[in-house]
N, C-alpha and C positions, 0 to 999 in steps of 0.2 A: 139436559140431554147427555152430557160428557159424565156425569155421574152414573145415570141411567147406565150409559155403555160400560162404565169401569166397572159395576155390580154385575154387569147382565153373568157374565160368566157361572158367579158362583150363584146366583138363584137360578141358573140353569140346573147345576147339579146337582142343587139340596130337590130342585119340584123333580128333579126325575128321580133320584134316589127315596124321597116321600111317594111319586110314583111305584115303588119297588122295580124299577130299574137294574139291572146288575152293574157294580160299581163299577168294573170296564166301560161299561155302556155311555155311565156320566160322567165316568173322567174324559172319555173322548170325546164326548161335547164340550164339556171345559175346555179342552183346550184348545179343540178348531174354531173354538168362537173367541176364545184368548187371541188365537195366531193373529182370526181374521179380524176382529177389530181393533188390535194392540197394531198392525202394520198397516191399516187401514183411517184410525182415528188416531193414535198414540204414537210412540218411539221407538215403534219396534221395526228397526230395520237390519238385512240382514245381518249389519257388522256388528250390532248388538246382541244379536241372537247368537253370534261363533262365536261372541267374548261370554256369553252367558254359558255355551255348551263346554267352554275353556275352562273356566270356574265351576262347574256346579257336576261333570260327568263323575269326578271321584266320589262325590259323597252319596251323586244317584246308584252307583255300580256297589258301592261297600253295603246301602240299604238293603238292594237288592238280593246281594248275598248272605246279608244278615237273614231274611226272609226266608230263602231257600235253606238258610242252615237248622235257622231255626226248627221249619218242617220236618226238614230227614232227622234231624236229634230228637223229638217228638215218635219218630215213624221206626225208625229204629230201637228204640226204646220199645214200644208195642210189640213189634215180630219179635223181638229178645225175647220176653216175659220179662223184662226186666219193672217195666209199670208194674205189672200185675204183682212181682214178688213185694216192691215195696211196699202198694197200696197193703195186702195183705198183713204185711210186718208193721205197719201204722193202725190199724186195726186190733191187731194181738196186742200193742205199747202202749194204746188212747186208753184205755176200758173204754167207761159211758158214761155219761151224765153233760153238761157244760163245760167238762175240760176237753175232751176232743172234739167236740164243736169249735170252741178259740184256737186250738191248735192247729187245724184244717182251716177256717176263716184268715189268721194272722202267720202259719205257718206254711203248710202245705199249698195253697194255695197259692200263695205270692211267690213261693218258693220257683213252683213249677212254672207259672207265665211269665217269673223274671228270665226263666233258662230256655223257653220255646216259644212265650207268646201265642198267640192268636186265640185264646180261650183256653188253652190246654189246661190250665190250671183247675176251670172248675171241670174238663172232663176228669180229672183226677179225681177231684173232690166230694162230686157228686154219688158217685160208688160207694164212696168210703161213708157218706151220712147215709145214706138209705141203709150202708150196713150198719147204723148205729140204732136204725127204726126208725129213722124220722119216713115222713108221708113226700111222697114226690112233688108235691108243690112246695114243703119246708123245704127240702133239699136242693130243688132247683135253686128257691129263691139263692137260699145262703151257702149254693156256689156260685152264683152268680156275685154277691154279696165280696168274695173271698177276692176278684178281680180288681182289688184296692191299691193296687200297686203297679200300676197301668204305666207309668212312666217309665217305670223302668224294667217294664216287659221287654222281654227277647232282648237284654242286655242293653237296652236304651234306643233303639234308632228312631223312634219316634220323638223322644226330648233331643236327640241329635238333630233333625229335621227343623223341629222348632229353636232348636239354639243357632243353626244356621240361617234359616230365615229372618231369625228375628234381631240376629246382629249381637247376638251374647257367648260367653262360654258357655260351654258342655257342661262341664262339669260346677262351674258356678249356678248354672239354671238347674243340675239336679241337686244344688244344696239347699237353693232355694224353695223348688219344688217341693224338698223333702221337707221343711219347716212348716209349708200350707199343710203336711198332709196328716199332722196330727186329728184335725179332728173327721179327720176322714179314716182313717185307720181304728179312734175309740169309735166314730160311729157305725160303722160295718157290725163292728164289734158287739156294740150294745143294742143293734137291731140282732144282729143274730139270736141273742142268746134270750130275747125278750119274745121268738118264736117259739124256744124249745124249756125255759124255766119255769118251773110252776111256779104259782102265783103268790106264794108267800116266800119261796125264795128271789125271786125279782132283784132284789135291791142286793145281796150275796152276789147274782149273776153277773150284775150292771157294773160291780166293781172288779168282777174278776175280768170283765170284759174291757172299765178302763185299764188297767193293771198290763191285760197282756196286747191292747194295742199301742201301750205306752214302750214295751220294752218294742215292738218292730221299728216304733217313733223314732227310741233312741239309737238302732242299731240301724237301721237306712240309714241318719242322717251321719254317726261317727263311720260308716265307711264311705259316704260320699264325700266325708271332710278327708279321710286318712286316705285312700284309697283312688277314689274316683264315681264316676255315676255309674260306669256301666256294670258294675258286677253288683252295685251298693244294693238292688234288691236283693237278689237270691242270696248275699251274704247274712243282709239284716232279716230273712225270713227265715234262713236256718237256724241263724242265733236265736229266733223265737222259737220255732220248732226246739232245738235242742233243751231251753228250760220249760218248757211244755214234758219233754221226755221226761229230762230231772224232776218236774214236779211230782209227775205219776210214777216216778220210779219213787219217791219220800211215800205217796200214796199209797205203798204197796204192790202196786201191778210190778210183774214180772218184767224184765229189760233184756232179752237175749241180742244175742248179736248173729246169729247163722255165715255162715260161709255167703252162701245166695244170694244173702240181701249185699253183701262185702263186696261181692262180683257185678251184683246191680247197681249199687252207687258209684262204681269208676267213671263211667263216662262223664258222672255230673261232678264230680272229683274235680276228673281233667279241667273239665271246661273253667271251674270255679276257679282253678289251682293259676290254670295258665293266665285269664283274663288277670285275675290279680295282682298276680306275681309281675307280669310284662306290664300293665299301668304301673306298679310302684317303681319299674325301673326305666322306663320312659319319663317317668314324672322326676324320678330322682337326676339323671342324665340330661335334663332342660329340652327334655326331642319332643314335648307335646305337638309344636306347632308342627312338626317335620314327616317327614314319609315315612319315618321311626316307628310313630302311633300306630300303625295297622300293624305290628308286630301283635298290640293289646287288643286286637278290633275282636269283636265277638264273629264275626265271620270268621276268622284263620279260625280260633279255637272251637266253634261249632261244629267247622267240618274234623278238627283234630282228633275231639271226640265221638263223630259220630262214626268215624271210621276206628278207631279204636273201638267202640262198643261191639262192631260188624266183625270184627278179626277173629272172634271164635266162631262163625257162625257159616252156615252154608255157605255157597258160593249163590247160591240164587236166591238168598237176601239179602245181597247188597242193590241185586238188579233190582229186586222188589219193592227195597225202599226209594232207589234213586226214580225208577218207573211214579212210585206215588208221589213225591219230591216234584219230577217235572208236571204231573198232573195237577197237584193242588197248586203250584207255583205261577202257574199259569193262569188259575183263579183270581190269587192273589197280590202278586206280584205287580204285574202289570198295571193293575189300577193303583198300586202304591207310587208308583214309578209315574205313572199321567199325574198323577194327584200333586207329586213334586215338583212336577216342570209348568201344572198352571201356577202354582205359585210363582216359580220364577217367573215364570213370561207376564204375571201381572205385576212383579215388583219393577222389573228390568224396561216394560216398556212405560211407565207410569201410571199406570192403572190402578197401582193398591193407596201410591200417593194420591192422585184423584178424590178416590173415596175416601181415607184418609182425612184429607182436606174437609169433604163434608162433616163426615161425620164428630171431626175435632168441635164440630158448632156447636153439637152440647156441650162444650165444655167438660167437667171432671163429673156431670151425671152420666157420660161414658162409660167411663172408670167402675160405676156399680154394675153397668150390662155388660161389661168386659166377660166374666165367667160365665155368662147364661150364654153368652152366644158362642163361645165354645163348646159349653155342652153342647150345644143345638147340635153343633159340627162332629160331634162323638159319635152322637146318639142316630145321625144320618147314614155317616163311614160305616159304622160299629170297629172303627180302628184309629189309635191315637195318631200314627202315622199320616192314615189320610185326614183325621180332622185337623195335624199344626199342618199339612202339604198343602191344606186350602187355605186355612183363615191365620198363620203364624204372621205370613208377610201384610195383609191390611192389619192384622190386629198392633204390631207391630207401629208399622209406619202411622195409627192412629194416635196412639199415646204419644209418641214422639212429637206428634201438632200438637198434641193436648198439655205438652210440656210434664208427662207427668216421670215419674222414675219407670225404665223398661225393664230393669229385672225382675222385679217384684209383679207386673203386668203380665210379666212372659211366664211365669212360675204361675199365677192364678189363671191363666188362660190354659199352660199346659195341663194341670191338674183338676180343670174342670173340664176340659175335652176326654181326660183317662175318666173320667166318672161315667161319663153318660155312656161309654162302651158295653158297660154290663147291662145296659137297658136296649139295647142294639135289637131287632127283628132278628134277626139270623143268629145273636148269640142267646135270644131268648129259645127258638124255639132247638137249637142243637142241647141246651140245657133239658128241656124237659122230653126231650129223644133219648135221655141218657136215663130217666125212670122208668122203671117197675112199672108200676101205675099210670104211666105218660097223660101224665094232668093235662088239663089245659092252658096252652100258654097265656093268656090275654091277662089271668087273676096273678100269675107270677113275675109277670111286666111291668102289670099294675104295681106292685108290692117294690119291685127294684125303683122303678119310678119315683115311688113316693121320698124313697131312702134317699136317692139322687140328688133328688130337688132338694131336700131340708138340707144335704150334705154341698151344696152347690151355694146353696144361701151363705151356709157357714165358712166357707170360702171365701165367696165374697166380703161377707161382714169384715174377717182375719186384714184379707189385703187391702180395705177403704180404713180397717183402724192405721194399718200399716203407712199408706198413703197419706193418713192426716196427720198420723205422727211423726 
C-alpha cells in the first residue's frame, strides 16, 4: 500500500497528460495529491515543507526566469526580422545536397534551442529544409531530428533541475551527459541524411554524417570541460555550424557577410559572450557555489540580450514582445514550476525513498530500464525540465539503493528524457504546422519514434557497459 501511495502521484500525471491533459492541469494533480498524502501517510510536515521552500525557491525562481527569458529572446528575435535575415543568409551559405541538411541537423538547430529552447530550433530549421526542397514530412521529421541537444536547451535549466534533484554538479552532469551523447548526435545524423541521399550515395552521406556529429561530440563536450554546461551547447553547435560554413566556402559557394546579418547576430553574440565570459570568471574566482554564479545564469544574460536586441526598435515592440512573453509564459512556466516542487515534496517527505526502496529489488536489472523510463517522462512533458522535475529525484534515490554509481545514472536518465522530447504530441504537431504541405502528423511521430527508441537503446547499452566496467 505505502508503495502504491509514494507512485500514485506521478501515475497521476503521466494517465492525464497520456490523457492529453494540459501540463498545468497534471502538474496540479501532482502535486495536491503529493501535498495530500506526503502530510497524510509520509513526512511532510509543515516544518519540513518551509525548510524545503528555504532551499529550493532560488533555483525554482532562476528556472523560471530562465523560461521567460528564453521566450522574449525567441520573440524578439521574430518582430526584429532578425530570424528571418539569418535563416535567409544560411540559405545563400548551405547551397544543397547533404551538407546543409548536417548543418541545420548538427548546427543550426542545436544552436538555436541551446539559446531559447522550447522547440525553437526546429521552428528555425524546418523553413530552411523545405527551402532546400525537401517534402514537409522529410522536413518536419529532420527538424524534429535537430532537437539532439536537449540538455543543454535554453542554456541548461533542465540538466540544472536534474543535477539538483539528483544530488550531483551542474556542470559535472553536463560533462557527463555530454560523453552519452555521442551516439545520439552520429545518430540524428545518419537518420537524417539516409531520408534525403540517394541510394548509392548512402554510405558517402553516413560518413559525412558521422564526421559532422563527431565534431558537435567534440565541441559540447571541450566547452563543458573548459567553460561550463550552460553555454557548452550553443558554443559546440556554432563551432559546428562554422566548419559546415568553412566547408562550403572550400566548396565554392559564395560566404558574404552583409551588414544585416552583423546586426542580427548581436543579441545571440551578447548572450553567448556574457554567459561565457561570467562562468570562466566565476569558475576561475572559486564563487561557483556562491550568489556570485547568477552573475553567469542564462537568465541575467537572456533578458541582457533581449533588451539589447529591442533598443532599435519601436517603442511598441517591446510592449509586444513582453505582452507575448507573459502569455506563452503562462503556458509554460507554471507547469515547469509544479513539475519542480512535486519533485521536491516527494524527495523531502519520503516518498521517492519509498519507491526507491521498491524498486531497488531488481536489483542492477534497473539499471537497463533506467533510460527508458526517462524517456517515457520526455515524451509525456514534451520538456526536459518537466521529465528530470518528475522522475530526477525517485530516479535518483533508486540507484542509490541499488548501490550503483549516480553520475553516470543521472547523465543516461538525463539524456534519455532530452530524446523522447522530439517525439512529444505538441512538438510533433507545431512541427508539421510549420509546412507548406502540412503533412500529417501520426507518419512523422512515427519516424521520430523509431529514431528515439534505437537512440535510447544505444544509451542504455553505453551506460550498462559503463556500469560494468
Amino acid at each position: 500500500m505505502t508503495v502504491l501511495l509514494s507512485g500514485l502521484p506521478l501515475i497521476a500525471v503521466i494517465a492525464a497528460l497520456l490523457a492529453r491533459q494540459p501540463a498545468l492541469r497534471s502538474a496540479v494533480l501532482g502535486v495536491v495529491l503529493a501535498a495530500v498524502i506526503g502530510a497524510g501517510w509520509f513526512d511532510l510536515s509543515p516544518s519540513v515543507a518551509a525548510r524545503a521552500a528555504a532551499s529550493w525557491w532560488a533555483l525554482v525562481a532562476e528556472v523560471a526566469l530562465i523560461v521567460a527569458g528564453g521566450i522574449a529572446f525567441a520573440e524578439a528575435g521574430r518582430l526584429t526580422g532578425g530570424q528571418e535575415r539569418l535563416s535567409s543568409w544560411l540559405r545563400r551559405s548551405l547551397g544543397t545536397g547533404i551538407a546543409p541538411v548536417l548543418a541545420i541537423v548538427h548546427g543550426v538547430t542545436p544552436l538555436a534551442e541551446s539559446l531559447t529552447g522550447f522547440g525553437i530550433g526546429a521552428m528555425l530549421a524546418i523553413p530552411l529544409l523545405t527551402a532546400l526542397g525537401l517534402t514537409g514530412r522529410r522536413a518536419a521529421t529532420i527538424g524534429l531530428l535537430g532537437l539532439c541537444a536537449v540538455p543543454w536547451g535554453s542554456m541548461g535549466p533542465g540538466t540544472l533541475i536534474a543535477a539538483q534533484l539528483g544530488g550531483v554538479g551542474f556542470d559535472a552532469l553536463g560533462v557527463a551527459s555530454a560523453l552519452l551523447s555521442l551516439p545520439v548526435f552520429v545518430g540524428v545524423g545518419v537518420a537524417a541524411v539516409l531520408m534525403v541521399a540517394p541510394r548509392e550515395d548512402r554510405l558517402r552521406a553516413c560518413l559525412a554524417a558521422v564526421g559532422s556529429g563527431a565534431v558537435l561530440w567534440c565541441g559540447v563536450l571541450v566547452v563543458n570541460l573548459a567553460v561550463g554546461t550552460a553555454p557548452a551547447g550553443a558554443v559546440g553547435a556554432l563551432l559546428t555550424l562554422a566548419v559546415h560554413l568553412l566547408v562550403s566556402r572550400l566548396r565554392g559557394h559564395r560566404l558574404d557577410f552583409p551588414r544585416e546579418v552583423g546586426h542580427a547576430l548581436v543579441p545571440y553574440l551578447v548572450l553567448l559572450v556574457g554567459v561565457v565570459s561570467l562562468s570562466a570568471v566565476v569558475r576561475v574566482a572559486g564563487q561557483t557555489g556562491t550568489s556570485w554564479r547568477y552573475l553567469a545564469s542564462p537568465a541575467l544574460w537572456l533578458a541582457i540580450a533581449t533588451a539589447g536586441g529591442l533598443r532599435r526598435g519601436c517603442p511598441g515592440l517591446a510592449r509586444a514582445v513582453w505582452a507575448h512573453t507573459v502569455r506563452t509564459w503562462l503556458h509554460a512556466g507554471p507547469a515547469t514550476v509544479l513539475f519542480i516542487v512535486l519533485g521536491v515534496l516527494m524527495a523531502v517527505s519520503g516518498m521517492s525513498a519509498h519507491l526507491a526502496a521498491w524498486l531497488s529489488g531488481l536489483g542492477h536489472g534497473y539499471l537497463a530500464a533506467l533510460p527508458f523510463l526517462a524517456a517515457l517522462g520526455g515524451f509525456v512533458t514534451g520538456s526536459n525540465s518537466g521529465a528530470n522535475a518528475m522522475f530526477a529525484a525517485p530516479q535518483a534515490h533508486t540507484v542509490t539503493a541499488v548501490g550503483a554509481d549516480l553520475l553516470p545514472a543521472m547523465a543516461a536518465h538525463n539524456v534519455s528524457s532530452s530524446l523522447l522530447t522530439m517525439a512529444s504530441p505538441a512538438r510533433v504537431e507545431l512541427a508539421v504546422r510549420l509546412c507548406p504541405d502540412h503533412p500529417e502528423s501520426a507518419p512523422v511521430q512515427h519516424r521520430v519514434l523509431l529514431v528515439d527508441v534505437v537512440l535510447v537503446a544505444c544509451v542504455a547499452a553505453v551506460y550498462l557497459v559503463t556500469v560494468i566496467g
